[in-house]
C-alpha positions as CSV (number, residue, x, y, z in Angstrom):
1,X,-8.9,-4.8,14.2
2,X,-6.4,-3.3,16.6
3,X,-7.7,0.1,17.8
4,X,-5.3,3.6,16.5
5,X,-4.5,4.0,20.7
6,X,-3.2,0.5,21.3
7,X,-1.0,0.7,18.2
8,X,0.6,4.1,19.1
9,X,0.8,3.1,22.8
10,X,2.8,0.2,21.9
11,X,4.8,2.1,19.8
12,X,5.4,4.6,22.6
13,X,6.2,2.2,25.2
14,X,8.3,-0.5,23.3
15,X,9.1,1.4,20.0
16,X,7.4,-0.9,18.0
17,X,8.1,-0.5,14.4
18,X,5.4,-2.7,13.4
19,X,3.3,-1.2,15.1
20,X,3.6,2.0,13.9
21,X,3.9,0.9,10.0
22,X,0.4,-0.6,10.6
23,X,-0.8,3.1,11.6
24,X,1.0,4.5,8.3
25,X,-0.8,2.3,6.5
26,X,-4.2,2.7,7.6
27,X,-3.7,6.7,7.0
28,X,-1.9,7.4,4.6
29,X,-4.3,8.0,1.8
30,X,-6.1,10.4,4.1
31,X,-3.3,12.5,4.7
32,X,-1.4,11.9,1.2
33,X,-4.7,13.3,-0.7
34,X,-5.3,16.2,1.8
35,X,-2.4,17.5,1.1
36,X,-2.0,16.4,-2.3
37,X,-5.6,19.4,-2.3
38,X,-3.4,21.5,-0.4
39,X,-0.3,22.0,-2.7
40,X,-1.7,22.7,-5.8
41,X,-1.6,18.5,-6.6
42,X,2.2,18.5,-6.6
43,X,2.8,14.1,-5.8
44,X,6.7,15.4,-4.3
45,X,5.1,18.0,-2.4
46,X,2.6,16.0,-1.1
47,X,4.9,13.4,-0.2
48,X,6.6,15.7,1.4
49,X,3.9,16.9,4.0
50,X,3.2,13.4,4.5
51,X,6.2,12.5,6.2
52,X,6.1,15.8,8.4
53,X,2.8,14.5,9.9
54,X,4.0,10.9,10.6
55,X,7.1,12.2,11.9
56,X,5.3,14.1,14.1
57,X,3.4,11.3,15.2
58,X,6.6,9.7,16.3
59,X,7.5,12.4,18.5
60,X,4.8,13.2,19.9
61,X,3.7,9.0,20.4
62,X,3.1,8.7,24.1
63,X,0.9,12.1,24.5
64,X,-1.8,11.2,21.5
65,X,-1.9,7.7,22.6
66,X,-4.7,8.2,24.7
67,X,-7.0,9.5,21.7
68,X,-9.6,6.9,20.6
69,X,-9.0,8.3,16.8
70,X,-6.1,9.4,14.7
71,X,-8.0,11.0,12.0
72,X,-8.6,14.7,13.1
73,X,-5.2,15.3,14.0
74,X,-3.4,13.9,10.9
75,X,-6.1,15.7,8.8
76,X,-5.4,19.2,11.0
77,X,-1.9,18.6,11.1
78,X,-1.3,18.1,6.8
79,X,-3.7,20.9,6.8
80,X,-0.9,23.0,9.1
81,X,2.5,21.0,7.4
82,X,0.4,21.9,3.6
83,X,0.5,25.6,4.5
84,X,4.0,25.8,5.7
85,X,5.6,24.1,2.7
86,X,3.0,25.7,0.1
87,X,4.8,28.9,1.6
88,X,8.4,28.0,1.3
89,X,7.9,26.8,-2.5
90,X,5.6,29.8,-3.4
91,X,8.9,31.6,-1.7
92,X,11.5,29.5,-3.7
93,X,9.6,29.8,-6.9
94,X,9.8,33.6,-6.6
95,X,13.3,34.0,-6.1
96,X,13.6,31.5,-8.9
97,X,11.5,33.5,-11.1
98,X,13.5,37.2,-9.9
99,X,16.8,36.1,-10.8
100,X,16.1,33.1,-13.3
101,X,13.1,35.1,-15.1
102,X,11.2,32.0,-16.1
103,X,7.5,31.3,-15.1
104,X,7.2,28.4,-13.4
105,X,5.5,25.7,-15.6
106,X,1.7,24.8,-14.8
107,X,1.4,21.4,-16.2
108,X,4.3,20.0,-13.7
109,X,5.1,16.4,-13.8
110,X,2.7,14.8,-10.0
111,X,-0.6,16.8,-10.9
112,X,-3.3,15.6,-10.7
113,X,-5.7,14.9,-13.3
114,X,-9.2,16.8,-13.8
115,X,-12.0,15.9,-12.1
116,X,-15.3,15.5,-12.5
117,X,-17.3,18.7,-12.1
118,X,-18.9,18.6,-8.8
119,X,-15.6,17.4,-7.6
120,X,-13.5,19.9,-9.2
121,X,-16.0,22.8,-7.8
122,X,-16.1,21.4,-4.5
123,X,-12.2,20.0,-4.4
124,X,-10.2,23.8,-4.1
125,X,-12.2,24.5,-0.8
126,X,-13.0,21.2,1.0
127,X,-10.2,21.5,2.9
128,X,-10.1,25.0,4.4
129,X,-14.2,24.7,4.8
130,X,-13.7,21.3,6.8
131,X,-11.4,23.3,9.1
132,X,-14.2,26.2,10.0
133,X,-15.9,23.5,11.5
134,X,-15.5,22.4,14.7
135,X,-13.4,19.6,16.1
136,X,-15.9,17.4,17.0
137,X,-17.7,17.7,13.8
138,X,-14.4,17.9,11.7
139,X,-14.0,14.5,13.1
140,X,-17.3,13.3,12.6
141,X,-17.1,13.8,8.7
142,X,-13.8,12.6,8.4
143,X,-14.5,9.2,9.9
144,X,-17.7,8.9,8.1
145,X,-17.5,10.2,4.4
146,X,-13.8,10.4,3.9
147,X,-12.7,7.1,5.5
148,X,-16.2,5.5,4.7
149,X,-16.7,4.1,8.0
150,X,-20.0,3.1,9.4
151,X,-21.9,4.4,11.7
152,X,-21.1,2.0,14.6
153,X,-17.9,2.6,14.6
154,X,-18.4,6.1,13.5
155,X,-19.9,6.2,17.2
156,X,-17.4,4.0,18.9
157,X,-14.1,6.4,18.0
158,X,-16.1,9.4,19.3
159,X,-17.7,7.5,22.4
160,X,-20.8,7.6,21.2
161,X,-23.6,4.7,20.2
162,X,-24.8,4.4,16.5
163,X,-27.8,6.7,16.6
164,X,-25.9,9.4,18.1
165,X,-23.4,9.2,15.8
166,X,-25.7,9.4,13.0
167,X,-26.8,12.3,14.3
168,X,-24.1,14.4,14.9
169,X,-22.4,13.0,11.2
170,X,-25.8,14.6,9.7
171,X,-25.8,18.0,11.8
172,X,-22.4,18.0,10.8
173,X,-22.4,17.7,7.3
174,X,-25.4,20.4,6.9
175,X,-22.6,22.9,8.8
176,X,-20.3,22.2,6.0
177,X,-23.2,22.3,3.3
178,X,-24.2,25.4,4.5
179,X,-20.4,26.9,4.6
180,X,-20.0,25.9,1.2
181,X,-23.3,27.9,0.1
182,X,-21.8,31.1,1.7
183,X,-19.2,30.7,-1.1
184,X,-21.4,30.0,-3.7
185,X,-20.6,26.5,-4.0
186,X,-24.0,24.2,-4.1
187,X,-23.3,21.1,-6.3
188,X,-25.4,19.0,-8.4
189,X,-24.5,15.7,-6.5
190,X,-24.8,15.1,-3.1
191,X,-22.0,17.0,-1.3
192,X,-22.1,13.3,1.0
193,X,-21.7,11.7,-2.3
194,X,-19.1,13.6,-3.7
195,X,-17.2,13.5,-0.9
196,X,-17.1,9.5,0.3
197,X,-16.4,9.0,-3.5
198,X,-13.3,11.7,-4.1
199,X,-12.1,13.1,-1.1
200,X,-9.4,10.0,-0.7
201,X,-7.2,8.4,-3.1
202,X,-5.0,6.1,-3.1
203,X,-1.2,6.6,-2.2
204,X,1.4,5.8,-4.4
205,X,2.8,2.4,-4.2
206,X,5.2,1.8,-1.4
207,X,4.9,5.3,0.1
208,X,3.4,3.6,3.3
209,X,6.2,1.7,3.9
210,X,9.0,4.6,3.3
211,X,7.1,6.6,5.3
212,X,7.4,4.3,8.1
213,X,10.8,3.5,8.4
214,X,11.9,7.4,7.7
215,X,9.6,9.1,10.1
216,X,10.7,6.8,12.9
217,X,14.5,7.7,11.8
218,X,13.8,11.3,11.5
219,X,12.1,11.7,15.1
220,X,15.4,10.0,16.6
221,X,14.0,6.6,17.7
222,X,14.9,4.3,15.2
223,X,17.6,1.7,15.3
224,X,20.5,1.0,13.5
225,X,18.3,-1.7,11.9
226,X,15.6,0.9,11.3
227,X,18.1,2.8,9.4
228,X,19.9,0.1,7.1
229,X,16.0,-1.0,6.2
230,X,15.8,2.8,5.1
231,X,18.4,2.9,2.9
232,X,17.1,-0.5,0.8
233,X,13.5,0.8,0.7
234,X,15.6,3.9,-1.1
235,X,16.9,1.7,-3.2
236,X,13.7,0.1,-4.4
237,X,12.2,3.1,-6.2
238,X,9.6,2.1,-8.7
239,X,11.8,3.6,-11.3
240,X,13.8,0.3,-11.0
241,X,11.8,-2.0,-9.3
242,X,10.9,-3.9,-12.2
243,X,14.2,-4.0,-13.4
244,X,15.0,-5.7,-10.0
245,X,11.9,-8.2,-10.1
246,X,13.1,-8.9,-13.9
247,X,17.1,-9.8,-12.4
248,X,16.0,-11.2,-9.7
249,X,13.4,-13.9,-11.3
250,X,15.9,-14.5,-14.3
251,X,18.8,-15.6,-11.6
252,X,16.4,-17.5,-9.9
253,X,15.7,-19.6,-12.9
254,X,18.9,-19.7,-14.4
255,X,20.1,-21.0,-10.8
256,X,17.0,-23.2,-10.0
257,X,18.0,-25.1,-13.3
258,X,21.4,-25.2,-12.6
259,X,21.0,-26.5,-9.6
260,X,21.0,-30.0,-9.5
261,X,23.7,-29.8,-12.1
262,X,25.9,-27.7,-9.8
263,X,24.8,-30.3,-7.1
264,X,26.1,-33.7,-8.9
265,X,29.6,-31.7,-10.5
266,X,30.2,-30.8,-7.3
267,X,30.1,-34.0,-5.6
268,X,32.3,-35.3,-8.4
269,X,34.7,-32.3,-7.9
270,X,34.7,-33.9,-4.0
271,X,35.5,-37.0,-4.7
272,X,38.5,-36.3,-7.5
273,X,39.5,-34.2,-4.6
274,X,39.5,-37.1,-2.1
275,X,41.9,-39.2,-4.9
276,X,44.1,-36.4,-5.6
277,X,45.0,-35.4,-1.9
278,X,45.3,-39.4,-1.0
279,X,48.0,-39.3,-4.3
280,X,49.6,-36.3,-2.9
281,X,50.2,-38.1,0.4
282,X,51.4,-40.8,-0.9
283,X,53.6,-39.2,-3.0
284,X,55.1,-37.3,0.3
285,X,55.6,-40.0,2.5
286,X,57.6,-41.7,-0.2
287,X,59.7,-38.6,-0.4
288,X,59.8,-37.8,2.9
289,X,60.9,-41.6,3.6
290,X,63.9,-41.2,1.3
291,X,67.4,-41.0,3.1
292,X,68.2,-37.6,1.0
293,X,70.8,-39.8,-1.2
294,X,68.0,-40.0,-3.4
295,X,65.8,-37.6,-5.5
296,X,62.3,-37.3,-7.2
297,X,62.7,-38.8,-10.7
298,X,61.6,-35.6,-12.9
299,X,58.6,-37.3,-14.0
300,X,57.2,-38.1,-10.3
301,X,58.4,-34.2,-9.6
302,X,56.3,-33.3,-12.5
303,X,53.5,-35.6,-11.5
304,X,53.5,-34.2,-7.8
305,X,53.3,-30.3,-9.1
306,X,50.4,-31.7,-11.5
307,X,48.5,-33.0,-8.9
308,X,49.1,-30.3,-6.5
309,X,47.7,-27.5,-9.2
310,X,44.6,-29.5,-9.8
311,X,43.4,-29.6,-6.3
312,X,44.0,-25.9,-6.1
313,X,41.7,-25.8,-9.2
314,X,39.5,-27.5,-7.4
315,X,39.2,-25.5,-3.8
316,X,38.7,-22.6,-6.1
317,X,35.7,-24.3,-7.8
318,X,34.4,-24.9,-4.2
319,X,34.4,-21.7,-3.0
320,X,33.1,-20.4,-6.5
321,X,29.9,-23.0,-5.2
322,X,29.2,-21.6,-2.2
323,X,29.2,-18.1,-3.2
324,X,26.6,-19.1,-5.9
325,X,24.5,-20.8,-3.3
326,X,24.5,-17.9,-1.4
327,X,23.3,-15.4,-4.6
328,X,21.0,-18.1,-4.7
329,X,19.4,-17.6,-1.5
330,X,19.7,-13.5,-2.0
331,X,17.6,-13.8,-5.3
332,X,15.4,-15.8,-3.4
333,X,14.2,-13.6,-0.5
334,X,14.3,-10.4,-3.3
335,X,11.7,-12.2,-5.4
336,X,9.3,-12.9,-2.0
337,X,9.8,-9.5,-1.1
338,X,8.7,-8.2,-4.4
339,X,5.7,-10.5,-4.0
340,X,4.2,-9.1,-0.8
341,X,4.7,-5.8,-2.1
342,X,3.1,-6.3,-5.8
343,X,-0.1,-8.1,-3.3
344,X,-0.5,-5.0,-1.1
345,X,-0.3,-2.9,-4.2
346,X,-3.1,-5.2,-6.0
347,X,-5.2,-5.0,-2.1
348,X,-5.3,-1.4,-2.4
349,X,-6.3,-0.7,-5.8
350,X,-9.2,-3.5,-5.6
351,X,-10.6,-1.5,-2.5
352,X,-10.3,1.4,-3.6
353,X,-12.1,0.7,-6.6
354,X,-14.6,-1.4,-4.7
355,X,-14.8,2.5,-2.7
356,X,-15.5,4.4,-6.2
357,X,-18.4,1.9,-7.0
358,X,-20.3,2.1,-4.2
359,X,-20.0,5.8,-5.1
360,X,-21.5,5.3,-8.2
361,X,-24.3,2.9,-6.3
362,X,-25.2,6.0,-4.3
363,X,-25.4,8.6,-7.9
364,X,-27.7,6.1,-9.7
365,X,-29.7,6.0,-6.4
366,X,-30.0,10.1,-6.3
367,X,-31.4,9.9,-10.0
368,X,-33.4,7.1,-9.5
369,X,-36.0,8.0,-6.7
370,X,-33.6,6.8,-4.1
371,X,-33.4,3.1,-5.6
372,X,-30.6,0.8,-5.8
373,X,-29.9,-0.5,-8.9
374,X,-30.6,-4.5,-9.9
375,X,-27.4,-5.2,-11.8
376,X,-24.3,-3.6,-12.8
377,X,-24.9,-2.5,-15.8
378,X,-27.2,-0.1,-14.5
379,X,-24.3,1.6,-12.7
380,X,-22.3,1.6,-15.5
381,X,-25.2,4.1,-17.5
382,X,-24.6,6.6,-14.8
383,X,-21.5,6.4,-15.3
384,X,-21.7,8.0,-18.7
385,X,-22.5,11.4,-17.1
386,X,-20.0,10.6,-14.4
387,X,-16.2,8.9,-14.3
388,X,-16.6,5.3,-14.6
389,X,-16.3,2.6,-17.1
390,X,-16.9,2.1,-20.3
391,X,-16.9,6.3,-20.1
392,X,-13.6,6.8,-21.4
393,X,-12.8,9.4,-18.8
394,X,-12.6,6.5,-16.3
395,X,-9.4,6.4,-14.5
396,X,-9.4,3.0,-12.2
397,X,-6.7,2.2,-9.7
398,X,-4.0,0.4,-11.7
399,X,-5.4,-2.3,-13.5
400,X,-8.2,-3.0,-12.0
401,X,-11.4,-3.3,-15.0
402,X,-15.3,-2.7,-14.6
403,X,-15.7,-5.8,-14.9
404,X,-13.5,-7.2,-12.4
405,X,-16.5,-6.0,-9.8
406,X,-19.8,-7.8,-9.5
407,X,-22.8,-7.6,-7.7
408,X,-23.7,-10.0,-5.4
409,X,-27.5,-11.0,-3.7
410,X,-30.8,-8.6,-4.8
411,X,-31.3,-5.2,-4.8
412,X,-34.2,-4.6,-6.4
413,X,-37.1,-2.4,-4.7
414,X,-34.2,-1.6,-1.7
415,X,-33.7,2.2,-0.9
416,X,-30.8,4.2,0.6
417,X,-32.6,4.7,3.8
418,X,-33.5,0.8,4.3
419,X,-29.6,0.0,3.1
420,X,-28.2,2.4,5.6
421,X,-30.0,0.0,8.2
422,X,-28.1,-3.4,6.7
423,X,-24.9,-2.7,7.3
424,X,-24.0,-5.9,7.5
425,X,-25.0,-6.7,3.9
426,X,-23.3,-7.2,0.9
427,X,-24.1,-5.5,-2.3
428,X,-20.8,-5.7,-4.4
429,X,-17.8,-8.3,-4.0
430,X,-14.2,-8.6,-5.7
431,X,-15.2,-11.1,-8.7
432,X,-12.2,-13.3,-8.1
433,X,-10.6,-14.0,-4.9
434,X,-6.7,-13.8,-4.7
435,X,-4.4,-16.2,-3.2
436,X,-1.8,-14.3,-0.5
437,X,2.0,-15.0,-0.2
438,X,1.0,-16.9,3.1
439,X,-1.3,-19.3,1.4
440,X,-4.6,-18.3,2.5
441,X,-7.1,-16.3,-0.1
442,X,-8.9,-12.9,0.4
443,X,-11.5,-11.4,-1.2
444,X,-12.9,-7.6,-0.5
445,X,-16.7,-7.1,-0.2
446,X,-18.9,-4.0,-0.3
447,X,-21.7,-3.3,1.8
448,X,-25.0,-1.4,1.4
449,X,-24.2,1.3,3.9
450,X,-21.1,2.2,1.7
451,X,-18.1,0.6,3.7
452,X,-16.0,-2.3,2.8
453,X,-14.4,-4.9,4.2
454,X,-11.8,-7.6,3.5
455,X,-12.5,-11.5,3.9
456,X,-9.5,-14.0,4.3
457,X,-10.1,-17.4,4.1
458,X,-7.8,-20.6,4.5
459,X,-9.7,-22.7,1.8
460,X,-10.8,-20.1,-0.6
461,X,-14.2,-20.7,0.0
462,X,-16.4,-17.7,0.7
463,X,-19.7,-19.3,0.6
464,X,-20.9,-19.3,4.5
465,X,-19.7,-15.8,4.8
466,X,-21.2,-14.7,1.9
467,X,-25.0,-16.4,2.3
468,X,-24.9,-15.2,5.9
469,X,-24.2,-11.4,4.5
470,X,-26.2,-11.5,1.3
471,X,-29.6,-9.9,0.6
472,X,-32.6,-11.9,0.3
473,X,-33.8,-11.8,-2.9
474,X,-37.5,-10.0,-3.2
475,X,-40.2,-12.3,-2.0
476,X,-38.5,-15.1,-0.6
């Protein structure tokens, strides 16, 4: 994977708009929940911060290039960008309120749901707590528990190797322990747990990609391209996305039948065309041959203005042809548009629901004596005192089910401090791989130290992969 610092420098050097909308996308749920904590879980708000970071980033491109990791500053600078707009709305709701005289509603349309209870005790603070630490251990716990990384790379962004790195992630996170203790805050979970398992959620759909486009507009750099790409991602709110995907398929239909149809009538039309014009020359020579003592019977005048309206007719239905042809090809490039997106949206719910049960992994191992469970079922008992499914307080990325994960290879008699060891093990897998727009199919994997990754391959066949990363069953 291309490092953060390659990606910016390339967008600093040859304003790269790929490039950057790669670096969106990998952060953006990190800085979308952060301050989604930080403004009181109001989604506009949020959004709102969100682009003030990555517009930032844009400006500021060729100076943080050089940093081996992103996620410190976006973190410290939604932290800053939360607390300035917090400020202005708390001000705007006030005069409101002075001259209006109406409380402000609590249940506003964006918050967020409750949480679980560890979560919900630890959720109000987590943020100004993480900032009393120090940078380098700020940075530490970020790359570890809230983007789940593992300790190899953990040590790589920080320029350290892996046992380092584990050290200074443990030091760090018994700082933050001990800062939530001074405010009385100590709970049941693992704070580790309830952290890698919470701390980031998804963004909403397509908010990557506007955020993008508009942060490279508003920090002056982007093209007039940029700009007209801008104004159609504006366009395709979700509000009427579907109603777009539903026009957009039923004209590709209605045309794909038509089509051949369309095809034969209008070779016909060409042909009658063909006649007609040869008549219509014929029937001017002969008049222009005439000596001028002589006139068009009325029939053959008749005849001539006949003739002369149909191939009119008949232009017209040509040109009425290639304007359909190119609706055609409109409709066309909508739908595959549509289709990347709706994949994307399907890649990041899957992983992010792959991230929430290898949380769950790591609870029934805290009640169980440190012990992995053997099957999934297992999990799905600790999930009654905990969100998951079948509890019905479960709320899984779109519609992604419990039983769309499964457990793959033997965990039976493995504990958390032999699984932090395997990195390079699988433990939980995507049940049914998924075919991309360009052909190829991916599946996303979990590992036993709690990371995940995705696969891609051009056959669909995951078996190599898979029996080179799976965990021996016990005594064998």
């Amino acid at each position: 994977m291309t490092p953060d610092s390659e990606l910016l420098g390339r967008y600093a050097r040859t304003r790269s708009e790929d490039a950057f909308a790669e670096l969106v996308r990998r952060h953006v749920n990190l800085v979308y929940s952060a301050a989604l904590r930080q403004v009181g879980g109001d989604a506009h708000l949020a959004q709102d911060v969100a682009q003030a970071v990555f517009t930032d980033l844009a400006r500021k491109a060729a100076s943080l290039a050089r940093r081996e990791a992103l996620a410190g500053w976006l973190y410290t600078s939604a932290h800053y960008a939360a607390s300035k707009i917090a400020r202005m709305e708390d001000r705007r709701r006030h005069r409101e309120e002075k001259f209006m005289r109406e409380p402000v509603p609590e249940n506003e349309v964006g918050r967020v749901t409750p949480c679980a209870p560890d979560w919900e005790q630890v959720r109000s603070t987590l943020d100004d707590v993480m900032h009393e630490l120090k940078e380098t251990d700020r940075e530490a716990i970020l790359l570890r528990y809230f983007e789940n990384r593992q300790f190899a790379e953990v040590g790589a962004k920080l320029g350290l190797n892996e046992n380092a790195a584990r050290m200074r992630v443990e030091r760090a996170l018994e700082k933050l322990r001990a800062l939530f203790a001074k405010r009385g805050i100590t709970p049941a979970t693992a704070l580790a747990s309830v952290i890698s398992a919470n701390a980031v959620q998804m963004a909403p759909a397509g908010l990557a990609t506007t955020l993008a486009m508009t942060s490279i507009a508003a920090a002056g750099t982007g093209t007039a391209f940029a700009i007209l790409k801008i104004m159609t991602a504006t366009q395709l709110k979700l509000g009427i996305g579907a109603l777009i995907v539903a026009g957009a398929a039923t004209a590709l239909v209605i045309q794909h039948q038509t089509q051949t149809e369309l095809r034969m009538e209008n070779e016909s039309l060409r042909q009658q065309l063909v006649k007609l014009q040869t008549d219509n020359q014929s029937l001017s020579n002969r008049f222009a041959s005439s000596d001028g003592s002589q006139t068009l019977s009325n029939n053959q005048s008749n005849e001539l203005l006949k003739l002369r309206g149909e191939v009119g007719v008949l232009r017209q239905q040509t040109k009425d042809m290639t304007h359909l042809k190119t609706e055609l090809a409109a409709a066309q490039n909508k739908v595959s548009e549509l289709t990347e997106v709706q994949f994307k949206r399907r890649q990041s719910d899957m992983q992010s629901a792959i991230n929430q049960m290898m949380g769950f992994v790591g609870l029934y191992a805290q009640f169980h004596n440190e012990q992995y469970p053997t099957n999934i079922d297992q999990v799905s008992g600790v999930a009654g005192d905990y969100p998951g499914d079948p509890a019905p307080n479960i709320k899984w990325p779109g519609d992604i089910g419990f039983d769309a994960i499964e457990f793959l290879g033997s965990l039976a008699g493995l504990r958390t401090t032999d699984a932090l060891q395997m990195h390079d093990k699988i433990i939980i897998r995507e049940k049914t791989p998924r075919q991309t727009p360009d052909g190829k199919w991916e599946r996303i994997y979990g590992f036993a130290d709690q990371h995940t990754e995705i696969h891609i391959s051009d056959d669909g066949n995951f078996d190599a992969f898979e029996q080179q990363h799976m965990i021996s069953p016990p005594n064998q």
